[in-house]
Structures are given as structure tokens and as C-alpha cells.
matplotlib code that plots the C-alpha trace (Angstrom):
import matplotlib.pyplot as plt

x = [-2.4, -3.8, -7.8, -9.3, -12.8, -14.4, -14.9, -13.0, -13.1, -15.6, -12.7, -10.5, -13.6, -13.9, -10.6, -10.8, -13.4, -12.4, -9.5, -11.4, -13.8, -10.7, -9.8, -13.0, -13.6, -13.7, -10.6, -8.4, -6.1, -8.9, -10.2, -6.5, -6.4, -10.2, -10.0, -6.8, -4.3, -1.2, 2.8, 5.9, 8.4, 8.0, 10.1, 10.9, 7.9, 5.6, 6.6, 6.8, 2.4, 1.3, 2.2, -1.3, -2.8, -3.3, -1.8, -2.8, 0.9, 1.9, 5.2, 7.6, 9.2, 5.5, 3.1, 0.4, 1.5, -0.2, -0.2, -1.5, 1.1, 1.0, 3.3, 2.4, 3.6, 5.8, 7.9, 11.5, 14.3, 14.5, 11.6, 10.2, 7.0, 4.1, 3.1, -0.7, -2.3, -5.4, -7.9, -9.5, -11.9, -9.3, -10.4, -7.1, -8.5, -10.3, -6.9, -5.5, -8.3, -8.3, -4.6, -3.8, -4.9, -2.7, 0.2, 0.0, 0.1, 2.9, 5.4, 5.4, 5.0, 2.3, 2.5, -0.9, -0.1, -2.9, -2.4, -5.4, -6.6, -5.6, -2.1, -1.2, -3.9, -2.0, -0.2, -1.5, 0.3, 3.6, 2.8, 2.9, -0.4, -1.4, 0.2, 2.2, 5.6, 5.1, 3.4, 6.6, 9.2, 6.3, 6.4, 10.3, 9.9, 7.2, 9.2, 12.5, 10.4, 9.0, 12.1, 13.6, 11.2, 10.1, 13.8, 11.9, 13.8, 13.1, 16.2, 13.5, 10.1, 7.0, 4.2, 0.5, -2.5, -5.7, -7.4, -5.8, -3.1, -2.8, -1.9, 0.8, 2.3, 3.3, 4.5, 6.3, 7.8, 8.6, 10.6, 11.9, 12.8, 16.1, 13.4, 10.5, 11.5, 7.9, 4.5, 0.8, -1.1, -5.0, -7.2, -5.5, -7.7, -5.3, -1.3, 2.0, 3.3, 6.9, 6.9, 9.2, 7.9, 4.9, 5.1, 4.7, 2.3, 0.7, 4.6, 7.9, 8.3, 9.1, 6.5, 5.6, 4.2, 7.5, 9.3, 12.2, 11.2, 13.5, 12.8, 15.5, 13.8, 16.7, 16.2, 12.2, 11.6, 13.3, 10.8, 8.6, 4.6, 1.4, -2.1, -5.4, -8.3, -11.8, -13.0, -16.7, -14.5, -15.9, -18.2, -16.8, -18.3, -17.0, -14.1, -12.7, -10.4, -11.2, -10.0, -9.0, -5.6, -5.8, -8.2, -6.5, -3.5, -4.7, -8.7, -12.2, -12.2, -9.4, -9.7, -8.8, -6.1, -4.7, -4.2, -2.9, -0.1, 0.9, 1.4, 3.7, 5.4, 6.7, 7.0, 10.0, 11.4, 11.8, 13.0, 15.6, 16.7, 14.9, 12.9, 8.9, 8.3, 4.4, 1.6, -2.2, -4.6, -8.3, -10.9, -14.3, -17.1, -15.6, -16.5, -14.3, -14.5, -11.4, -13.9, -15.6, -12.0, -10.9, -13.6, -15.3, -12.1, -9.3, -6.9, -5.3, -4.0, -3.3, -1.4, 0.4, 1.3, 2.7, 4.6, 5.8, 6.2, 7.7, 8.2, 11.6, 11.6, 10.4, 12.5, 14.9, 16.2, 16.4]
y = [7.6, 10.2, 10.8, 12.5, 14.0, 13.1, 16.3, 18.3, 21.8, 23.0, 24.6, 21.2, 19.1, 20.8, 20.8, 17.1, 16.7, 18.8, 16.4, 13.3, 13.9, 15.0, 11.7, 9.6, 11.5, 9.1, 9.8, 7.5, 7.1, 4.9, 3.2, 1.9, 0.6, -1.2, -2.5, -4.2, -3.4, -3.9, -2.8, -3.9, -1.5, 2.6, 4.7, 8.2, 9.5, 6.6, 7.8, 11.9, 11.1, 9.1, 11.1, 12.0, 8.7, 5.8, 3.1, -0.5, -3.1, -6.3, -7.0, -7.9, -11.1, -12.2, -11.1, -12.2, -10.2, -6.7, -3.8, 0.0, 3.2, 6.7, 8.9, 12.7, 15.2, 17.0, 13.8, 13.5, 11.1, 10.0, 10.5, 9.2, 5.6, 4.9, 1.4, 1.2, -2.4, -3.4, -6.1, -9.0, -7.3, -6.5, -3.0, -2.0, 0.2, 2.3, 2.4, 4.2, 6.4, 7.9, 8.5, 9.7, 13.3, 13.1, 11.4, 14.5, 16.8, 15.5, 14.4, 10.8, 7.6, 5.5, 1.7, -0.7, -4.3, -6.6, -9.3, -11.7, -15.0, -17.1, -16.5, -14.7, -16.5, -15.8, -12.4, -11.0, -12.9, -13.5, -17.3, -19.1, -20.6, -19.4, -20.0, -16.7, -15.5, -15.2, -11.6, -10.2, -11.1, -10.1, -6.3, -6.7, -7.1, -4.6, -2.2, -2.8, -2.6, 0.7, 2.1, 1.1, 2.0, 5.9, 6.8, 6.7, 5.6, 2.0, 1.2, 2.5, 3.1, 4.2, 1.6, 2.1, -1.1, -1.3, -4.2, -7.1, -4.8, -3.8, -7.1, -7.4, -3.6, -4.4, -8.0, -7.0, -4.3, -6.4, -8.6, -6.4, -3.4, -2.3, -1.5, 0.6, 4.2, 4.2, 2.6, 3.3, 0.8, 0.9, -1.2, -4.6, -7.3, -9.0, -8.7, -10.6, -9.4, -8.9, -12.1, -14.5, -17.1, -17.0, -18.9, -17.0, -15.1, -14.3, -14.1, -14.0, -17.3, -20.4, -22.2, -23.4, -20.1, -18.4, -20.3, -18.7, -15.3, -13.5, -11.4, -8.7, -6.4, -4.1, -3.6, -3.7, -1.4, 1.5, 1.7, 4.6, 3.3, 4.9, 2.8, 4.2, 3.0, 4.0, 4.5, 2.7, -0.6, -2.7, -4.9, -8.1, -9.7, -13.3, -11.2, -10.9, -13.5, -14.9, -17.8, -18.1, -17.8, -14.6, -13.3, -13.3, -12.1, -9.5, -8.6, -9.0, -6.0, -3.9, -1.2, -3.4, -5.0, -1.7, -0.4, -3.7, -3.9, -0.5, -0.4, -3.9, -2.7, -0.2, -2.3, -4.1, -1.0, 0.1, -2.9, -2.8, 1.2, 2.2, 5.1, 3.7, 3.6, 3.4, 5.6, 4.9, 7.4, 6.9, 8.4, 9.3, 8.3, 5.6, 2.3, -0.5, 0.9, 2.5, 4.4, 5.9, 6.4, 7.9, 10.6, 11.4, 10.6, 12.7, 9.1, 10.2, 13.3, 11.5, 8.7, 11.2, 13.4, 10.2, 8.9, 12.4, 13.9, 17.5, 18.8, 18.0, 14.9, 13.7, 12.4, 11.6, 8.2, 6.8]
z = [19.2, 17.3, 17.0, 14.0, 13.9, 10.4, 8.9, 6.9, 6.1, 3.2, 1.0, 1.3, 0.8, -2.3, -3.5, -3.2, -4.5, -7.5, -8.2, -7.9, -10.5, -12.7, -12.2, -12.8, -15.7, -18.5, -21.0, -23.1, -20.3, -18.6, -21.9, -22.5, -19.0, -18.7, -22.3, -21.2, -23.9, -22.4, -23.1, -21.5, -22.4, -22.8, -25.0, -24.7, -26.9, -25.6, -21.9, -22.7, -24.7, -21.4, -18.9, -16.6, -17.9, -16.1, -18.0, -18.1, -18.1, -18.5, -17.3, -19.8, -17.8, -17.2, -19.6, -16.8, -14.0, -14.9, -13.0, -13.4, -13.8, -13.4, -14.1, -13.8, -15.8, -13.3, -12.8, -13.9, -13.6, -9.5, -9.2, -6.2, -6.6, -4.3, -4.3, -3.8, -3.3, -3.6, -1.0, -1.5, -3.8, -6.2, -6.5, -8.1, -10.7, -7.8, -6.3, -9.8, -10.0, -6.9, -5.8, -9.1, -8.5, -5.8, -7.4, -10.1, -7.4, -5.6, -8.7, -7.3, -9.9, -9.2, -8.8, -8.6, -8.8, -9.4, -7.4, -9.2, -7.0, -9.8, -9.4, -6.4, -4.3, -0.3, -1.6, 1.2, 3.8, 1.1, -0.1, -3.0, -3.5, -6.9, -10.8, -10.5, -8.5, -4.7, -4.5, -2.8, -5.8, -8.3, -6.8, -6.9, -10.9, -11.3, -9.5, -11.4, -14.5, -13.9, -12.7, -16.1, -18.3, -16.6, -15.4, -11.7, -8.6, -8.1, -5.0, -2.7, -2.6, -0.6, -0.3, 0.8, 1.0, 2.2, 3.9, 2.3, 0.6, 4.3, 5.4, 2.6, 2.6, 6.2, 5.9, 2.6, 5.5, 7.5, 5.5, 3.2, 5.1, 2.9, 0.2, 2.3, 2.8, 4.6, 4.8, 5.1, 6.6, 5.7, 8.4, 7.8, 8.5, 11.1, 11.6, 12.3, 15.5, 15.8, 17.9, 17.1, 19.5, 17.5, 14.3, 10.8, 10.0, 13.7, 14.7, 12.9, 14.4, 11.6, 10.2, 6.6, 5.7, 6.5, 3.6, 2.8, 4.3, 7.0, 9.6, 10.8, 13.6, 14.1, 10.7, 9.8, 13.4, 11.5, 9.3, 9.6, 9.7, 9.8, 10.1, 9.0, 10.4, 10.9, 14.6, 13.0, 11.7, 14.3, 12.1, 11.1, 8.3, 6.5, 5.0, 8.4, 9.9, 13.4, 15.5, 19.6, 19.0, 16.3, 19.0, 22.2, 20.6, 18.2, 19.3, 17.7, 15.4, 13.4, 15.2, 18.1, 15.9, 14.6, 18.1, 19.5, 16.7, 16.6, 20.3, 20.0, 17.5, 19.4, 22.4, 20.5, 19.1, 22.7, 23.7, 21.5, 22.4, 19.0, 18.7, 18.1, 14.3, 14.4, 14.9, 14.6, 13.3, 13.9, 11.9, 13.2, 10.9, 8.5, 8.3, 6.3, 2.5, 0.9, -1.3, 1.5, 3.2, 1.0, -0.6, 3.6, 5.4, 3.9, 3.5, 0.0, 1.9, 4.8, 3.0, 1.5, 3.9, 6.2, 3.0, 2.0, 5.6, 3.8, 0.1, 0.6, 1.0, -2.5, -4.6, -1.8, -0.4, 2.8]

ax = plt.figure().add_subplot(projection="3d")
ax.plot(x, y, z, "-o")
ax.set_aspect("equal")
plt.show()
């Protein structure tokens, strides 16, 4: 388990700081994308004038499944995607704004579903309790979408949530692992352990939740995964999910979760003769607010230096 202090130095504070004004400077990237004009398709002049703008989408198969792209200037065809997704507060246009700089940076496409409780009510733990597709099959299309229309490389992706988006970027993991080439985990909320005693989602165990979902741990342990949590994440609040059973198994606060899944993770991947796939970085000073994670806690270069361990390795597949 790694322990970070919060502060970073002056100069990279100020880089960073730098870049995220450059992207919450208003600009007609961000008008298209709050006054909701929507596209479904983009063609080579469309994709060549839109480039560094955060674009607002509606995907073509369902107009009412939108999402939010980026696609930086520097990136070409296989180029590699980051899937960012949003929590319960739907913050996805915070999500936009701030990794952009780093998705510019970096050459990497940019991917913000908006997972709305209207339709995707239970995305975060993959059910179909709203209008829309199951959260899980609606980043499927999104992905295959962008893939199609930026020349990107949609076969694999990387894939990042925070709090809710937490709980499903490991849970997609988990039951898609032929799709992740790694994850970020941001202070989920609560976790399903690699149990499968335990029925769906605590465990991997069946239940109604677990529908049609399958669970392949020689496959999902593989999977390289980072959490990010704040070491001041201890407060609760109505947003967070308690009961005696969620408890005992998982702890009172997500820090306590964070640490208790990471380490069972790796339990099974020992268990199994597998190298352990997690790691758990804890970051002195944050509470539970991506915004504040992100501009006091370094987590855009943290995410992106788990996701994109060496300049090498974007653009490349697992």
C-alpha cells in the first residue's frame, strides 16, 4: 500500500494549474456541449475542426444515450480511449473539463458516458432498472461508436470512475475483463469482493442482480488496478451505503473499504499462482470530492500515470 503526502511541488502545482484553467476557460467547445446540441456521426473535416473541444454526443443507435468526447489534436488512428465516469451526482461535465488537459497532453481520446437516473438508474452496480440499455452494454455502443467515428482504438480501452463511477469501472472489470487494458478506481463507495460464496454484487456469487453477468477470475485478476482514495474519506453521509452484512465484510468507511478490497483481491490472485493485480494509493488531505481530488490531490496525474504506466505504452494493446 502506498502512502502519499498531499502536497505537491510549487512548479507542478502550477503546471496544473495552468492546464486546468485552459480547460475551464469558456470556448465554443464547451457551449456546444452545455447547450446540448448533439451529433452522431463525425466526418473527416467535422473530426480534423473539433479536435481540443469537448464535444457533446448522442449516440446514433440511441439518440438518448449521450456522452462527452475528446479528442486532442495529437491523436491519430489507434489511438488509445480513457473512459471516465461520473457518481451519483452526475458530475460528468466536471469529468470532461478536467482530464481533458490531460487527455491533450497524453494523445489519449476521451470517453464521458452520462449514465442519467432516468435511464441507467443501478449503472453503478450493472442493472437494468431505468428506460435505457444496462449501463455495461451502453458503454459497449459508446465505445464502438467512437472508435468508428475518430479512427481510435475501441478493442480495448482504459477506464477511470469516481465514487459511483468507481463502483461501476471495477464491476464493468470484473465482468468484462477481455475489454480493460487497466483501471482506476476513485473511492468507490462499497465493492463486490471476488467471493463467489457471496451473492452478486457483495460477491460474484448468483443472485437476481447478477442477471446474465459472468464472472471469470483467472481472467478479471489479470487486470491491472489502481484505487485512489483520500486518507480524510472517513465521513459517511446518506450517499454512503451501510448495512451489517456490507459492514462486516467490507468496513464503515472507504478508506476501510478501499484497503479491504484491494488486499482480497490479491488474496485470490495469490490463491490462484497470479501475480496481485491491485494497489491502493492513499492521499493525505482529501476528503470525498473529485474536484478537490483532483485540483489538491494530483489524481489526473495519478490516473494517468497508473493507466499509461510509460510513454510507450499508449496507443498499445494488451
Amino acid at each position: 500500500m502506498v502512502h502519499e503526502r498531499r502536497a505537491l511541488p510549487w512548479a507542478r502545482r502550477q503546471l496544473l494549474w495552468i492546464a486546468l484553467a485552459a480547460a475551464l476557460a469558456p470556448s465554443a467547445a464547451w457551449v456546444e456541449a452545455s447547450t446540448g446540441s448533439t451529433a452522431s456521426t463525425l466526418g473527416d473535416v467535422e473530426l480534423e475542426s473539433s479536435r481540443g473541444r469537448i464535444l457533446h454526443r448522442a449516440l446514433r443507435a440511441d439518440p438518448q444515450q449521450e456522452y462527452l468526447l475528446y479528442v486532442p489534436h495529437g491523436a491519430g488512428r489507434g489511438a488509445p480511449i480513457l473512459v471516465t465516469v461520473h457518481g451519483i451526482s452526475r458530475n460528468v461535465e466536471e469529468h470532461a473539463k478536467l482530464f481533458a488537459p490531460y487527455a491533450e497532453q497524453h494523445d489519449v481520446v476521451l470517453v464521458a458516458p452520462s449514465f442519467t437516473s432516468e435511464r441507467n438508474e443501478g449503472y453503478q452496480r450493472l442493472t437494468n432498472e431505468g428506460v435505457g440499455k444496462r449501463a455495461d452494454r451502453a458503454l459497449e455502443a459508446i465505445v464502438a461508436e467512437v472508435a468508428a467515428s475518430t479512427g481510435a482504438d475501441g478493442r480495448k480501452f482504459r477506464l477511470f470512475g469516481f465514487s459511483g463511477g468507481a463502483q461501476f469501472a471495477h464491476r464493468y472489470t470484473l465482468a468484462h475483463p477481455e475489454r480493460v487494458i487497466s483501471a482506476a478506481i476513485g473511492a468507490a463507495g462499497w465493492y463486490t469482493f471476488p467471493d463467489p460464496r457471496t451473492p452478486y454484487p457483495y460477491g460474484l456469487g448468483p443472485s437476481a442482480d447478477r442477471s446474465d453477468l459472468r464472472f471469470d477470475p483467472e481472467r478479471f485478476l489479470r487486470v491491472p488496478i489502481v484505487v485512489f482514495v483520500g486518507k480524510e474519506d472517513t465521513a459517511g453521509g446518506e450517499s454512503l451505503r451501510r448495512n451489517p452484512q456490507l459492514n462486516r465484510q467490507q468496513g464503515t468507511t472507504r478508506l476501510a473499504r478501499a484497503r479491504r478490497w484491494v488486499a482480497e483481491m490479491n488474496r485470490a490472485a495469490r490463491s490462484r499462482g497470479l501475480p496481485p493485480p491491485a494497489s491502493c494509493q492513499e492521499v493525505a488531505g482529501i476528503e470525498h470530492s473529485f474536484g478537490q481530488f483532483m485540483k489538491e490531490g494530483g489524481l489526473g496525474e495519478r490516473v494517468f500515470a497508473a493507466l499509461f504506466a510509460t510513454p510507450s505504452s499508449l496507443g498499445a494493446s494488451r
